[in-house]
N, C-alpha and C positions, 0 to 999 in steps of 0.2 A: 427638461429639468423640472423635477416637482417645485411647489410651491413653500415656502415657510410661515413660520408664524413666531409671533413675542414668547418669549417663554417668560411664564409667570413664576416669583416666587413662593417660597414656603417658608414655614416657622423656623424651621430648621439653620441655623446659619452654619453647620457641615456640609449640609446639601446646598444651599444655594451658595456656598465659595468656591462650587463647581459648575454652576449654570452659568452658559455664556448669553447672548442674547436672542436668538434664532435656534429655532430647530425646524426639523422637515416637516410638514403638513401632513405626510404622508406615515403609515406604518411598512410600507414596502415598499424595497430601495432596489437599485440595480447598483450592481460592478462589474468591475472588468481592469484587464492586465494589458493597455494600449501595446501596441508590437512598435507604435511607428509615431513619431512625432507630428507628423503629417496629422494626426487623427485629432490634434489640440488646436486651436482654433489663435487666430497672432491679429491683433496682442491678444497675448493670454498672461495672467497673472505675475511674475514677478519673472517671467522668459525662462521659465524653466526647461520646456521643452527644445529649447535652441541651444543648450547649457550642458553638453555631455549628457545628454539626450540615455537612457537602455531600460529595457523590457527586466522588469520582473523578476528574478532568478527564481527556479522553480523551488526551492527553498524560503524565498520569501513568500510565492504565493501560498503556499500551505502552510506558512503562517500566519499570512491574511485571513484564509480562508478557516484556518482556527477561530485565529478573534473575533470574526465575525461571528460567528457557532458561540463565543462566551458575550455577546451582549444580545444575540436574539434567544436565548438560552434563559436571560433574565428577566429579559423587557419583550413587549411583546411589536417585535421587529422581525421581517423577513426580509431575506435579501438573496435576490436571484444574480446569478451569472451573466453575463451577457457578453458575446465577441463584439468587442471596439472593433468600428468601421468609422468613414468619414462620413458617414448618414446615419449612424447609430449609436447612440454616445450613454455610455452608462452614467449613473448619481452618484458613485464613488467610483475614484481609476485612480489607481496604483501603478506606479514608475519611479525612475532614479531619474538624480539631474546634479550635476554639481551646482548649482544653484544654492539649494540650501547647504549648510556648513556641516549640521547635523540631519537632522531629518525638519518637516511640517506640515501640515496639513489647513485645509482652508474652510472653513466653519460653513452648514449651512448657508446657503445661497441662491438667486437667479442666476448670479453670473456665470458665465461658463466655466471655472474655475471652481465654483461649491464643491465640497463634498471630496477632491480631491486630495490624493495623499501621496508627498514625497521625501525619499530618504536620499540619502548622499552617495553618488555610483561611484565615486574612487578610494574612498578613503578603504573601504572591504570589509568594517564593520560590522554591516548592516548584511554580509554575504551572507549567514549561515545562523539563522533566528534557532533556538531552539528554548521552549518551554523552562525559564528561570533564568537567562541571560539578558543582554541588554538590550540584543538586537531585536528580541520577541516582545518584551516590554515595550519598547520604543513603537515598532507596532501597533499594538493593543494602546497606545495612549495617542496615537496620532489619530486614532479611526473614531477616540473619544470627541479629540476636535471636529470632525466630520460628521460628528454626531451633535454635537451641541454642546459639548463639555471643556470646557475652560483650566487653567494653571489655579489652582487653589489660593497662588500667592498674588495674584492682578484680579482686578475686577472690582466693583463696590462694596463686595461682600469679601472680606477676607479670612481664611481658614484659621483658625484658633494653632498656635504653635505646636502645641499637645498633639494636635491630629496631623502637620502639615508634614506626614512623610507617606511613602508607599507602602506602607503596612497599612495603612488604612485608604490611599488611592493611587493608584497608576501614574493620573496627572499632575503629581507630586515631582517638583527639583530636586525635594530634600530626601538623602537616603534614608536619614534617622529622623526624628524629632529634634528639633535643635538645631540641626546641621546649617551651617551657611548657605545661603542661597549661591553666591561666587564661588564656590568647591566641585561643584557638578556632583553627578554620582562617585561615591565612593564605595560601592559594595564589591565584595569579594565576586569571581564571575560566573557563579551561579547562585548570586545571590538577591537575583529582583524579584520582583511578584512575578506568582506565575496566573494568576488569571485578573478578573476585576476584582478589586477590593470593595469593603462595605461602604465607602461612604458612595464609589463608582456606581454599586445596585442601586442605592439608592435615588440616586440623581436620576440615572438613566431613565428609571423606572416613572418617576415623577415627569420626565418629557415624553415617553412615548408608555408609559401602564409597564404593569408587570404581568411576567408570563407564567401562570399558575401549571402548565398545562409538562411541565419540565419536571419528572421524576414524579408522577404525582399520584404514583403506587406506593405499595410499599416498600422501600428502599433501601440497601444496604451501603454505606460508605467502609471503604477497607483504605488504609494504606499500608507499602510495603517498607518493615524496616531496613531493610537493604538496597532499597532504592529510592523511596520516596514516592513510587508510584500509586497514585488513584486507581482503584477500582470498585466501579460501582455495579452490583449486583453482579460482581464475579467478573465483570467485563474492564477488562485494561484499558487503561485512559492513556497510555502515554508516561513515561519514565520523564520527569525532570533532570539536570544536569544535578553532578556534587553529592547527590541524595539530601537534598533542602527539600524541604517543603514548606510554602508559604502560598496560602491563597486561602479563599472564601468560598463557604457551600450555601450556595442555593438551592430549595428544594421547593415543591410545588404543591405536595401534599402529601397523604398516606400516614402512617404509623412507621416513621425511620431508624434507621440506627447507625450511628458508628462503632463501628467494629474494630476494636485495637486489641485484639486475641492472638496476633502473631508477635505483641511486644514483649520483651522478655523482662524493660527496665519501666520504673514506675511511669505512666502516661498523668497527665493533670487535665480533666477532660470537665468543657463547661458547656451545658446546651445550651443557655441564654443568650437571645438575639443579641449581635456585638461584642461577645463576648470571645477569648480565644482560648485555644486547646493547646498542650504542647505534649508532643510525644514523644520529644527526650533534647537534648541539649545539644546533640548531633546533629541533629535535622533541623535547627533552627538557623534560618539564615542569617551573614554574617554582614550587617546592613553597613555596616565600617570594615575594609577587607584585613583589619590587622584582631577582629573580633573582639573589640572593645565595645562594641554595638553591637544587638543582636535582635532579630526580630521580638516583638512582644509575644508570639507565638508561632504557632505550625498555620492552625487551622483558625479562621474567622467565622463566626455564623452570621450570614447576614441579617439585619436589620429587619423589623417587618414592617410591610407597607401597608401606610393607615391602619395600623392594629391588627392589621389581617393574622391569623397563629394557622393558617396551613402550612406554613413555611418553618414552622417549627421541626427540630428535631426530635424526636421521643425521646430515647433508647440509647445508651453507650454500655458497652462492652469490655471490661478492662484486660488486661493481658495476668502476665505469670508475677510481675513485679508488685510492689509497691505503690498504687494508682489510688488518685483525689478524682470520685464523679462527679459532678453537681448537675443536678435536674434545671427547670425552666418550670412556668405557670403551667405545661401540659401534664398530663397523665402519664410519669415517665416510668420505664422501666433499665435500673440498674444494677449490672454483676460488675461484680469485684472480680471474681473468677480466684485464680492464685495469688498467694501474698499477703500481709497484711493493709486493708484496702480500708478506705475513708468514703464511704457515702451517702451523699446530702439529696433529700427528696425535694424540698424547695414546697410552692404550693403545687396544690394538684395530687391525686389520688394517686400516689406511688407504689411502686413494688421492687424494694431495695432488696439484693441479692449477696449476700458476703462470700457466697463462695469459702475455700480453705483458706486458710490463714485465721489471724485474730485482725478480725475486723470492727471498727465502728458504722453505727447507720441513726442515721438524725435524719428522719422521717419529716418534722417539722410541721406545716400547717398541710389540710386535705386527711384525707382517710387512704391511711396508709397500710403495706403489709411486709412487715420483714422478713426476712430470713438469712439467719447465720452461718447455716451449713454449717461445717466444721472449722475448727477452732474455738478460741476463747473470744467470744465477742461481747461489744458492750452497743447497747442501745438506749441514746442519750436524746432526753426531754428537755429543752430550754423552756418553756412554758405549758401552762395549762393549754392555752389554746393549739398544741401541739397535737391534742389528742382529748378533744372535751368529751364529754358523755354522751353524747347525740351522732357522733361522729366516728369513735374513738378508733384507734390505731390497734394490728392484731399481729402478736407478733406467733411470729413459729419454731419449733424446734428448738426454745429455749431448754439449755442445759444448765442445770443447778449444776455446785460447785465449777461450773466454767466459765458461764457466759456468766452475765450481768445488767440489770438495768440503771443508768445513772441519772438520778432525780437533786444533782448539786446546785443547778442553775434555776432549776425555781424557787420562786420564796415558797416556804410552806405553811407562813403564817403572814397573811396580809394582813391582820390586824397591829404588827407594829412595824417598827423601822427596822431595814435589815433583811438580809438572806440568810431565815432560817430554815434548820435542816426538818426534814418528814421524821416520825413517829412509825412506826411499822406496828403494827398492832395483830396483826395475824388475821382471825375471821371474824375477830371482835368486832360487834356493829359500831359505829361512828358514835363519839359521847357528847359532842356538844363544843369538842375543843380544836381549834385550828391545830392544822398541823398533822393529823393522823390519815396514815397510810395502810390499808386494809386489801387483802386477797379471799374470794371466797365467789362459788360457783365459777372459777373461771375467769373472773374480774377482775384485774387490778384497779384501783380503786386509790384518792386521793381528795381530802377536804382542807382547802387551805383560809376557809374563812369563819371555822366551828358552827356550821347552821346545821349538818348532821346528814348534810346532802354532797354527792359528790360532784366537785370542780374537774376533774382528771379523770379520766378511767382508760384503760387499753385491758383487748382481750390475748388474756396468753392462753395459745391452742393447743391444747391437749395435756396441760399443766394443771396439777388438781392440789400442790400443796408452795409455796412460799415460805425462804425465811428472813429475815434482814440480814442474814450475807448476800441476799441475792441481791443488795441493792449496792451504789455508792450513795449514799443520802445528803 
């Protein structure tokens, strides 16, 4: 049996309302699927092995053998096989026992009992785990405890209400936010998480480091809308029950993308650490089974640890509908594809895509580069620092009488109180007065404080003349 140590905490009071008080010494664990009772040592822990005593079903162990794959996947943990014998005894062993009522697991330890994990062998809940059920879940949050990971709602540190459901961790009572802790789970029955949740990355990660080394090409995330199946880089993950999807992507490096080009209904898609995706109303789980409750999304992006941004997302992809991008601090690149599509570059040097449809693209701070494709689109400046003259934004394929630039949200006179509107002046040089908005060589061009120098500028490519219809002002 490896050694433990304290686990210290963090600033974070999400993460540590999930640190328990020990975790293993080690970064690499053994298990195993005891055959035999005999193989537990008496006394042993609360007699579970003398307690309706049975092996494993081979449905739980590759369940097991999942979860394990989603927390050494994040953190950097490995964990070897190993056949239980009575002279060879693994750091985590997995068994039924009527003992516990539901399932449990027994936290970091010397004692013979560390590390182990038990679920209830009569009740036959626990028979048939599969990816968004209860019995897969329960799993994946038992091996939390064997890991070091604690109930959100016990301990010194307790979890903020807002976060204290399994949309945000495994080791959650509460299905929703809210929810009584006396209710138990209430979700429809493919309606639990299907892997670790954000705040689970992050704990973990903080007890045993994070695993960079996981996707850490370049990466393509797909889901299927008729099933809810992951695939990443074309490779099938595994079909969830119900066609829910609920879980969190972690990534480890690379220039990524999600990919929602099989959707047909608008997707709402956010790269920003902790932030979530929904790709349609269908596939949101139903965290109350009468769907009064419903998950806050599809997709989670995990958190980054200590500021690290290889874990970042680039790149989303929108489908044929109606779809909201929004970028992250990275260098993102987003289409709209089909539809009339909404997207936001955020910081960071972008390359916003509108695809057909009448799309908007708000570029926003960084040096950015649009493109409208076809339709009528509009490309909207909320500030100067959107697009300064040192910097500025370039946009393409603007079509007079179609597309449009909207310059409504900036003042265009700083010198008094109020949002007032731009002056369009044509190729006329700047005269001294705030306010005026000028085209020429290429330039678009904008002085909003009368010094006769430009505050604004974006290059429109391959555009040799402008009129103020082409603006909204």
């Amino acid at each position: 049996m490896p050694s433990t140590s304290s686990i210290a905490t963090t600033s974070n009071t999400y993460i540590n309302a999930l640190l328990g008080d020990e975790k293993w010494a080690t970064n690499s664990l053994t298990y195993s699927f005891p055959m035999s009772s005999a193989y537990y040592g008496d006394p042993y822990g609360s007699s579970e092995p003398v307690d309706n005593f049975g092996v494993f079903l081979s449905g739980q162990q590759a369940a097991a053998r999942a979860a394990l794959k989603l927390y050494s996947s994040v953190a950097n943990l490995t964990f070897t096989a190993i056949t239980e014998t009575s002279y060879q005894h693994a750091d985590l062993r997995f068994a039924r026992s009527d003992k516990p009522g539901t399932a449990w697991a027994y936290f970091p330890s010397t004692h013979e009992a560390g590390g182990d994990v038990w679920v209830n062998n009569s009740s036959r809940i626990y028979d048939a785990p599969r990816k968004g059920n209860y019995a897969y879940l329960t799993i994946v949050h038992e091996i939390g405890h064997a890991l070091g990971l604690e109930h959100p709602h016990e301990g010194s540190t307790i979890m903020p209400l807002s976060r204290d459901s399994m949309e945000y961790t495994v080791m959650s009572y509460r299905s929703y936010t809210g929810a009584s802790l006396s209710s138990g789970y209430v979700n429809e029955t493919w309606g639990y998480s299907q892997s670790l949740m954000m705040y689970d990355i992050a704990a973990i990660q903080h007890l045993y480091g994070a695993n960079y080394a996981t996707n850490s090409t370049n990466t393509t995330y797909a889901w299927s809308p008729a099933t809810g199946e992951l695939l990443v880089n074309g490779v099938r993950q595994g079909a969830p029950g119900g066609n829910r999807i609920l879980q969190t992507v972690w990534d480890g490096g690379g220039a990524d993308t999600y990919d929602f080009t099989q959707y047909t209904t608008g997707v709402q898609v956010n790269l920003a650490p902790g932030t979530w995706t929904i790709t349609s109303t269908a596939q949101r789980a139903k965290l109350k089974w009468d769907g009064t409750k419903l998950a806050a999304g599809n997709i989670a992006n995990a958190l980054l640890y200590n500021g690290d941004t290889r874990s970042l997302i680039e790149n989303a992809w929108g489908g044929s509908g109606s779809d909201t991008l929004k970028g992250n601090s990275g260098n993102n690149t987003l289409k709209g594809n089909a539809g009339n599509d909404v997207l936001y570059g955020y910081t960071g040097n972008d390359a916003l895509v509108g695809g057909s449809g009448n799309d908007k693209m708000i570029g926003q701070t960084g040096q950015d580069r649009m493109y409208g494709n076809s339709g009528a689109d509009t490309f909207i400046f909320s500030a100067v620092s959107d697009s300064p003259t040192l910097a500025r934004d370039a946009i393409y394929d603007f079509k007079r009488g179609e597309d449009h630039i909207d310059l409504r949200s900036i003042d265009a006179n700083t010198l008094i109180t109020g949002n007032q509107a731009f002056t369009f002046i044509g190729q006329t040089a700047f005269t001294a007065k705030a306010g005026q908005l000028r085209f020429s060589g290429g330039v678009l061009s904008a002085d909003v404080n009368g010094d006769k120098s430009a505050d604004f500028a974006a290059t429109m490519v391959g555009l040799t003349s402008m009129a103020s219809s082409d603006f909204y002002l």
